[in-house]
C-alpha positions, 0 to 999 in steps of 0.5 A: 797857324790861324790868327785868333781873330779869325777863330773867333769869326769862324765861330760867330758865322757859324752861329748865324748858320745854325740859326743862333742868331737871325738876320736883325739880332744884335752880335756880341758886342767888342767888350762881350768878345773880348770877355767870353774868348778871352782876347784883347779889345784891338782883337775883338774889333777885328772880329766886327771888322772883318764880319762887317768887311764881308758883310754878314753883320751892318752897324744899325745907328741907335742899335748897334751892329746886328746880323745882315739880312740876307735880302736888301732892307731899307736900311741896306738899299738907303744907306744915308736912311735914318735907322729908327731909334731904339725904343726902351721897353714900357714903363714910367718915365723916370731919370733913370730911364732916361739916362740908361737910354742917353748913355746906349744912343750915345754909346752906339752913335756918339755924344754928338747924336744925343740930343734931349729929341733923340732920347724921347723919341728912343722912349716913345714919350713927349721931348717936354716930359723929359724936363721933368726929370732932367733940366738940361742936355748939359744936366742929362750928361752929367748924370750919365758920366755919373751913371757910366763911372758907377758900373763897377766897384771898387774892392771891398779891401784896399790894396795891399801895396799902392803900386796894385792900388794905383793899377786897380783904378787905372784899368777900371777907369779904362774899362769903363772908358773902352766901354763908353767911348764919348766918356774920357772926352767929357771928363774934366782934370782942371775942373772936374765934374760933381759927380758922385762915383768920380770922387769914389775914385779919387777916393779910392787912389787917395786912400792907396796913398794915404799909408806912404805920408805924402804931403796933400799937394803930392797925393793929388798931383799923383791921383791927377797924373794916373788918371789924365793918363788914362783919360789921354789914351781914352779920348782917341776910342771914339774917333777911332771907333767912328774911323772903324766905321767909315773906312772898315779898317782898324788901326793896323789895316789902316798903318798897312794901307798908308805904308808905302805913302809914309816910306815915298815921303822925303826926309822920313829915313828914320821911319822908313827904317822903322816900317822895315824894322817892323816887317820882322815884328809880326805879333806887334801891334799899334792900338790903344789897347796896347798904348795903354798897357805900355804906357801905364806899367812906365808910368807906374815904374816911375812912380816906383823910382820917385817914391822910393827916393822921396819916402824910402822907408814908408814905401818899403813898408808898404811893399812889405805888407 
């Protein structure tokens, strides 16, 4: 049977075929693939993977990966060329603009490519004018950590048990980092960030606790706990996304590659078994996709066992509601 990735590659060259989408188009994006064929994220990526492998689609820096040219362009015949930044449409200068564009270089690119330069030469304005509305690169990020956790809403309603609770603003806070992967690292536990829509989500998961009478230190330990979680998994989307990049292989190639050198190195009898062990797994897969989904339903059956040893009876209630 035909691994669903590949489905999903055949169907994206056949658009390009007909003509749907024409050599400089930007393709669906890994979150849009995921969405519109129903499939995780580590799947999406292999899609662009292997479109890229066999060179029907090019990461373009500042536009994102667009369909090849059939005959060699600049950017093709000098790979180490500069790629132009992308230009935002015409219209006035405001913050807004310039943090929407801050946030698509640094979502194409990475955090480290944005620069208050970049941004205005992606604007087609004067690097000066943008400290009208911005004061700093430091400021210019702040608001779009702001921007970025923004992007959803929470539900109208609370939840109705603070397990659903919880697991609501852990998967909106991980499809908010996959969706910006430069994000988790810039977010801060110790000292977070003053940024409006961060503390809606502490509000959201304060709330979800709120009926269960923990004492103030326990609730914040909690709210803490769920999203360094979280955070821990995210900040490895970026370098495994730049790692994609360079190497053209996911996480999965990449583990098939170095196998047999893992097996050759001394004293590793015990993950020597375990590569063995996984031959007969050929469903199992090692991305952060599904690290995450593992990760937080144990995180969250711990919660389960503490809170019900701590607070039995509230914590019946809550499920009963």
């Amino acid at each position: 049977m035909q691994p669903p990735y590949l489905r999903i590659v055949e169907d994206i060259r056949r658009r390009i075929d007909a003509g749907e989408l024409r050599p400089g188009d930007r393709v669906p994006s890994t979150r849009r693939i995921a969405h519109d064929w129903g499939v995780a994220i580590a799947t999406a990526t292999k899609v662009l993977t292997r479109l890229q492998q066999d060179g029907v689609v090019q990461v373009l820096p500042g536009i994102g990966t667009v369909v090849a040219h059939t005959e060699p362009t600049a950017a093709v015949a000098h790979p180490q060329a500069k790629s132009p930044a992308p230009r935002a449409a015409p219209g006035e200068l405001t913050r807004a603009r310039i943090v929407r564009t801050a946030i698509e270089i640094a979502d194409t690119e990475g955090l480290a490519a944005l620069s208050m330069r970049r941004v205005a030469a992606s604007l087609d304005a004067a690097t000066m004018s943008l400290y009208r509305h911005v004061r700093s690169r430091d400021e210019l990020v702040l608001f779009m950590i702001d921007s970025a956790l923004g992007a959803e809403s929470f539900p109208p309603t609370p939840a109705r048990t603070w397990r659903a609770g919880l697991e609501t603003a852990a998967r909106m806070q991980w499809r908010v980092f996959t969706e910006h992967p430069w994000l988790a690292p810039m977010m801060s536990v110790t000292r977070p960030q003053l940024a409006p829509n961060a503390l809606k989500h502490a509000e959201w998961v304060l709330g979800t606790l709120s009926p269960l009478g923990l004492a103030p230190g326990e609730m914040l330990r909690i709210h803490v706990m769920v999203f360094s979680y979280v955070r821990g998994i995210a900040t490895n989307l970026e370098a495994e996304a730049e790692a994609r990049r360079e190497t053209g292989m996911d996480s999965d190639e990449w583990m098939a590659a170095q196998s047999s050198a893992m097996v050759d190195m001394s004293g590793a009898e015990h993950f020597t078994k375990l590569l063995q062990g996984l031959a007969d797994e050929p469903d199992f897969e090692l991305d952060l996709e599904s690290l995450f989904e593992f990760g937080l339903a144990r995180l969250l059956d711990g919660l389960e066992r503490h809170l019900g040893q701590t607070a039995p009876t509230r914590t019946r209630s809550i499920r009963r509601s």
